[in-house]
N, C-alpha and C positions, 0 to 999 in steps of 0.2 A: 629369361626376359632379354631381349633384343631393341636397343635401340634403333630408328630408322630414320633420315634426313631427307627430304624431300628437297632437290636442287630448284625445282620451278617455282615455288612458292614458300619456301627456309621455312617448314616445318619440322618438329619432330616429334615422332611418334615412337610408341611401344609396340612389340607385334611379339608373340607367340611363336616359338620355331618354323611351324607348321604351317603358319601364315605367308601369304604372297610380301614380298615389300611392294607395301602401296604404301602411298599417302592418305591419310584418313582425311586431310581437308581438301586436294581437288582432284585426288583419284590417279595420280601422274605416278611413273615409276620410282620408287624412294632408293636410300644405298643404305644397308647395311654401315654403321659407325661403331667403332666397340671402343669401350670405354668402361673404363675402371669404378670400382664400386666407390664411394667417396669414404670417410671416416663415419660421417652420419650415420649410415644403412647399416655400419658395420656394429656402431652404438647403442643403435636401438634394437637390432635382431639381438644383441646379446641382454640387451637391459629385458624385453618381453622373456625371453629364455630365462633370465638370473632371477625375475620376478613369480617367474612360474615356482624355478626351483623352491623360492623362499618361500614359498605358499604351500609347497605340494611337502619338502622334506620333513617341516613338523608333525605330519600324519604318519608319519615312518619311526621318525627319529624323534621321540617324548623329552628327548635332553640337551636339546640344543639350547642355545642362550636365548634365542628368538622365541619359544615356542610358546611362551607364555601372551607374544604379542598379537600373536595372529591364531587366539585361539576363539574367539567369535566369528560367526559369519558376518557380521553387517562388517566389522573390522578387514577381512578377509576380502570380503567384495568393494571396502575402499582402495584397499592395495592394489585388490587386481585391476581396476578401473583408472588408478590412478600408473600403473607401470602400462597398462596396455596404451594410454592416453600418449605417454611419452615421447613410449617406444612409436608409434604412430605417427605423431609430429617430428622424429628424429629422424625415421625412414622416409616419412613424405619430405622432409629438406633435403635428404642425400639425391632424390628421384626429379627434386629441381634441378640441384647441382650435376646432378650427369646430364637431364638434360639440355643446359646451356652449354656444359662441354660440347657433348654433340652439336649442338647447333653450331660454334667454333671451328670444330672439329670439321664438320660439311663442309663450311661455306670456305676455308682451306685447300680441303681437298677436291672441290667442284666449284672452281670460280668462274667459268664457262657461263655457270644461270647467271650471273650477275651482269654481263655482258649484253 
């Protein structure tokens, strides 16, 4: 995932490697911005991951301390609903937070549109 800043009109967008840098709002040529993953993205990819494990190891391993908690489905699909829910809300804040860097980040490095 690649952020992109658009200098004509301080948008930013997300594009795909493979993808041109455009602007998705007026079509103008955007710049490549790279920018660090924040703490959030990092939270919540590990919280859906950690929540998988705690779901999936009691099917393995009969002796864990847990295994008694998550041993119904309707229990099972609160947990998973409720770490997917999270970890969702934790990534979507990190994908804010980079993009206002980005948009920082641009309007720094291309003060030119501002002109």
């Amino acid at each position: 995932m690649e952020l992109v800043y658009c200098p004509a009109c301080h948008h930013v967008g997300i594009k795909s490697r493979l993808e041109r840098a455009r602007c998705d709002s007026c079509g103008a040529d955007a710049r490549l911005v790279a920018v660090p993953y924040p703490w959030q993205y990092y939270v919540g990819v590990g919280l859906v991951l950690g929540g998988a494990l705690f779901l999936f190891l009691p099917q393995v391993f009969d002796t864990l301390a847990w295994a008694g908690i998550v041993a119904s489905i309707p229990v099972r699909i609160t947990f998973l609903i409720a770490f997917l829910v999270v970890g969702l809300v934790l990534t979507n804040a990190g994908l804010r937070v980079m993009k206002e860097t980005a948009r920082e980040r641009g309007r720094e490095a291309y003060p030119e549109a501002d002109a």
